[in-house]
N, C-alpha and C positions, 0 to 999 in steps of 0.2 A: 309648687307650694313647699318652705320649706319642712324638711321631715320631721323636724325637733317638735317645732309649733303645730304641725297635723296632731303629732300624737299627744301635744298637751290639749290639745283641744278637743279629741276625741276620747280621752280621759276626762273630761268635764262635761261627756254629752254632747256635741255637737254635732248636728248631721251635716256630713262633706261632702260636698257637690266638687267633679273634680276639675271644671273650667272654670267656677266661680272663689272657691273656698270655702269657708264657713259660711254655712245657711241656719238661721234661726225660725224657719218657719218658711211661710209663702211671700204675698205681699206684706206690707208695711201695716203691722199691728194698727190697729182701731179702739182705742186711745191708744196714742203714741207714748212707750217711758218716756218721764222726766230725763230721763238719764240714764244713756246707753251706753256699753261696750259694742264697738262694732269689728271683726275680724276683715281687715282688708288686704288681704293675699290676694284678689284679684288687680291690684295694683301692682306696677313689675318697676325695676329699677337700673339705671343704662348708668353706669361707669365709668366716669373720663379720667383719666392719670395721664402720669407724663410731666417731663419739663415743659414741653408748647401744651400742655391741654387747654390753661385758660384761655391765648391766645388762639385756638385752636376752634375752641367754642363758642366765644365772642363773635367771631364771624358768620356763625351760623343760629343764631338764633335773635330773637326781637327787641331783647330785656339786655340793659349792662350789667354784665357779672360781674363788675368790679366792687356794684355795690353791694355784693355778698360777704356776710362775715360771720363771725362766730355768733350772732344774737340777731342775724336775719337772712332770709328765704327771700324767693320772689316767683310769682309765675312769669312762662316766659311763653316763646314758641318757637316751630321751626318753618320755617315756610316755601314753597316753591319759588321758582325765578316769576312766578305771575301774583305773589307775594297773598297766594292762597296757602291759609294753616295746612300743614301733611296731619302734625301732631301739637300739642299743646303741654305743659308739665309745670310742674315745681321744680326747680332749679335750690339747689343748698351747697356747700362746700363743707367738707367733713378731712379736717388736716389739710394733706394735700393733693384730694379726689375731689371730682365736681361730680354731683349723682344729679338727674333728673329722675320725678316721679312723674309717673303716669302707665295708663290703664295697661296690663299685661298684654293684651290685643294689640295694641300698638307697637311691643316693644323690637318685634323680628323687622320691621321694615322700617322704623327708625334708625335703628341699631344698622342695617343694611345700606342706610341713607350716609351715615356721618361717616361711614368706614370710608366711604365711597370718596369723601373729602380729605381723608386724613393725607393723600399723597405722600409726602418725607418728611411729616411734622413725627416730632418727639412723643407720638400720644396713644395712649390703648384706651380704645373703645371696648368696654365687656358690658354684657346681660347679668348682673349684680342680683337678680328679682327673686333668687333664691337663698342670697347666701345671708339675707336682713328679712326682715317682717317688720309687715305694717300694719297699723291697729289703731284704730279712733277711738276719742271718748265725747261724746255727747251732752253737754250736760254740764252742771257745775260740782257734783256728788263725788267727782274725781278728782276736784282740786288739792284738795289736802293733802291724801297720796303721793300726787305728783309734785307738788311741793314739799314734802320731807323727802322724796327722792332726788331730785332737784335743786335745791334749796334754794324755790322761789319759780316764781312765774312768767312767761313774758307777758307784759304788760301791752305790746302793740300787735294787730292784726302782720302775720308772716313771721312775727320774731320768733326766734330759736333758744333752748336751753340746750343742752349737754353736758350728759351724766356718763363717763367713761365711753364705751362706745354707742352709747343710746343718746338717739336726736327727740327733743320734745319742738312743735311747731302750734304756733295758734293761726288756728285755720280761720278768715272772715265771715262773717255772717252776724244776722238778729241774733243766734242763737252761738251760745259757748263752744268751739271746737278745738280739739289735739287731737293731730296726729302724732303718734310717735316711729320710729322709723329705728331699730336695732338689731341686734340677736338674739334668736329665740330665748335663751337662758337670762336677758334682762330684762325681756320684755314680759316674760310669764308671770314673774312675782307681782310686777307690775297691774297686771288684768286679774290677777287671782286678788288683791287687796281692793283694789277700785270695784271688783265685783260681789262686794258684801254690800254695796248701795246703786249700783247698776245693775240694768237689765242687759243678757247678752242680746245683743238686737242681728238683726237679717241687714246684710251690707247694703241692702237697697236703702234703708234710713239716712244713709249715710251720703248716697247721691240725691237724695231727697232733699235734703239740708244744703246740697251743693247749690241745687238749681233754685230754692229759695232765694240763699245769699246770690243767686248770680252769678256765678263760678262754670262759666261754660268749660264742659270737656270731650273734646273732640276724640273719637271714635273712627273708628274703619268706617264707620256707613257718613260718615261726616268729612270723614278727610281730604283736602283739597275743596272745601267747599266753600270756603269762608274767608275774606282777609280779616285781620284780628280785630278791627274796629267793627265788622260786623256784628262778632258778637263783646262787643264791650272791652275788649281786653286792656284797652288805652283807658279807661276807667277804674281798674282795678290793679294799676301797676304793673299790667305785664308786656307793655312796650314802652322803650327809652325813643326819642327823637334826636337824642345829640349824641348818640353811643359810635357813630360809625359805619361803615358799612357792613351790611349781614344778606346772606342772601332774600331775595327778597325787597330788602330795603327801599328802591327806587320805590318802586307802586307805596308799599305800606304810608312811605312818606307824605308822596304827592298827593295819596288820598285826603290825609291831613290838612295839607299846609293848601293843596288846590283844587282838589276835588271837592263833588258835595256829595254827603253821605246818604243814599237811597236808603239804607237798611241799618235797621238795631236790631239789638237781643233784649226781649221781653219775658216775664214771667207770664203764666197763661195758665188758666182753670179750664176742663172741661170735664161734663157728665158725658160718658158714650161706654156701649159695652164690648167696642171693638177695643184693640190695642196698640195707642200710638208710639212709635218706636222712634229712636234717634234714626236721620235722617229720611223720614216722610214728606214727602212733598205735603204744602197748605195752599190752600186754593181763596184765590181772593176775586170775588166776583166784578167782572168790568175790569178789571187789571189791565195794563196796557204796555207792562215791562216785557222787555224783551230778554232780561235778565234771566240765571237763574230760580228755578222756584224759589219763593220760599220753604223753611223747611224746619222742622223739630231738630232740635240742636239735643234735648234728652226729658224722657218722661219718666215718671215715677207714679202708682197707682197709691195711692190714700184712703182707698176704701173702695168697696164693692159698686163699680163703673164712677169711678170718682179719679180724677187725673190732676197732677200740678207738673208744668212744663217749662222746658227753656224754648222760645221760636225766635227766626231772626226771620221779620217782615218787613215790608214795604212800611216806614214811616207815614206815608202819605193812608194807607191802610189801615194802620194800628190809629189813625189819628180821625178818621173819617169813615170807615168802611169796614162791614162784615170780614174776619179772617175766619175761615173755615178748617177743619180736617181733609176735606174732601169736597167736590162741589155739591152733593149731598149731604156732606156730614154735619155735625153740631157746630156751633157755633163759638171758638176762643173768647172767653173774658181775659181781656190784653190790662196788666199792670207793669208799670216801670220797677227796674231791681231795686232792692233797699236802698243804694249809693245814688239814684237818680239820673239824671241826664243831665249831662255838661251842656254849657250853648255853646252852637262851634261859631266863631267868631272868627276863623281867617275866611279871607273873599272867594267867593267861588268867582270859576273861571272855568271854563268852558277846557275838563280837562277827563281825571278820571269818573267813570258813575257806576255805581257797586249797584 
């Protein structure tokens, strides 16, 4: 975490959990604020420079960086050669550095992954996750703020502003998001003004809002589990089909253009007083896949044994049949994400089946 941003936030009360960051509490308040600050220091940040970085990175990941720019973002991923997700992120370009974001947990064995590829390309891969701060706001009680710092808003889901060296990003979903992404000394005035009408919130609100909008994020207990269309990601911009080759690519493709897709990512309600965790196997009765489980892609608690989740199930299950927690357990109420469901329209053919 970095040290600047600990101790303005422990100067304002906040109690620091020291693998998470800022904690506002336990679970996710019962009413939820209008309108939250949320401290996301458990977010870590991977650092590509260099003259080949671009080139260096295109090749490794799902999404075209080319269409990165001053005034837009993209999620993207990184995949195995069996073109199953390792890690997932936010892709930006800030001058002439490419950062990905995503979960701190991820960031040693990603970072371990792309060094592994750089060979005699022109490029430095660093762990960046300390030397910026990341911090959401929830809500629309922040837009003013952010717009006199800013001078103005982005008006499209991914788009970017920049304010010297502070990134503003609008994150997707029903509900209003910014992430901001700087250094501690631009980002503190920042949450110190926007928090005369926000609540500080517990970073959990914060992946709560993820898995509403639909925003799967892949995790250590998830990783390698998923190709991207499992959970959505070709719905949500963060795979290109005409970018070129990336590892991976073969599968991601053929799954597209000739396979047929067994498995989506759904939103999911349940009442239980156990606790279901990203990567859980879900139990669907009479199942006859020989496939990977289904599994919890990530949960968030809403209230006292009250749960809202991300799963990626058997289509044929989500559509006809019981999806369970366990073969005992309660029973998933299965809803498609806000963005809905594409009809896939190229021909199956007897090729790949997820």
């Amino acid at each position: 975490m970095n040290p600047d941003w600990r101790a303005f936030l422990e100067a304002r009360g906040a109690q620091i959990d020291p693998e998470r960051g800022a904690l506002f509490g336990g679970a996710v308040d019962s009413p939820e604020p209008g309108c939250a600050l949320v401290d996301l220091s458990e977010l870590g940040l991977i650092a590509i420079a260099g003259p080949d970085a671009m080139d260096f990175l295109q090749g490794q990941v799902s999404n075209d960086l080319r269409e990165l720019s001053d005034t837009h973002s993209q999620l993207s991923s990184h995949c195995s050669a069996k073109g199953r997700m390792l890690a997932n992120f936010r892709a930006l370009r800030i001058e002439d550095s490419l950062f990905l974001v995503l979960p701190r947990s991820q960031v040693p064995a990603l970072l371990k992954r792309l060094r592994m590829f750089t060979l005699r390309a022109k490029v430095q891969v660093d762990d960046a996750s300390d030397a910026l701060v990341c911090a959401g706001i929830i809500g629309d009680c922040g837009d003013a703020t952010l717009a006199a710092v800013f001078g103005g808003l982005p008006d499209d889901d991914n788009g970017l502003a920049r304010y010297q060296q502070t990134t503003l990003i609008r994150v997707a979903g029903p509900t209003r998001r910014w992430l901001l992404i700087g250094p501690a000394g631009q980002v503190e005035p920042i949450w110190a003004s926007a928090a005369a009408t926000a609540a500080e919130a517990n970073p959990d609100l914060w992946a709560l809002h993820d898995i509403r909008a639909g925003i799967p994020v892949i995790r250590p207990e998830t990783s390698d589990a998923f190709v991207p269309q499992m959970t959505n990601m070709q719905l949500i911009d963060g795979v290109s089909f005409h970018k070129g080759c990336y590892t991976g690519q073969e599968v991601v493709a053929r799954m597209q253009y000739l396979g047929k897709l067994k498995r989506r990512m759904y939103r999911a309600e349940v009442e239980t007083d156990a606790t279901p965790k990203a990567g859980d196997a879900l139990f669907v009765p009479g199942s006859r896949s020989e496939q990977a489980s289904d599994r919890i892609v990530d949960a968030r608690a809403v209230g006292p044994g009250r749960w809202e989740l991300l799963v990626v199930v058997e289509i044929a299950a989500a559509e006809g049949a019981e999806v369970r927690l366990s073969e005992d357990g309660p029973v998933l109420t299965l809803t498609p994400p806000p963005y809905g469901f594409s009809v896939q329209s190229s021909p199956e053919a007897a090729g790949t089946s997820t």
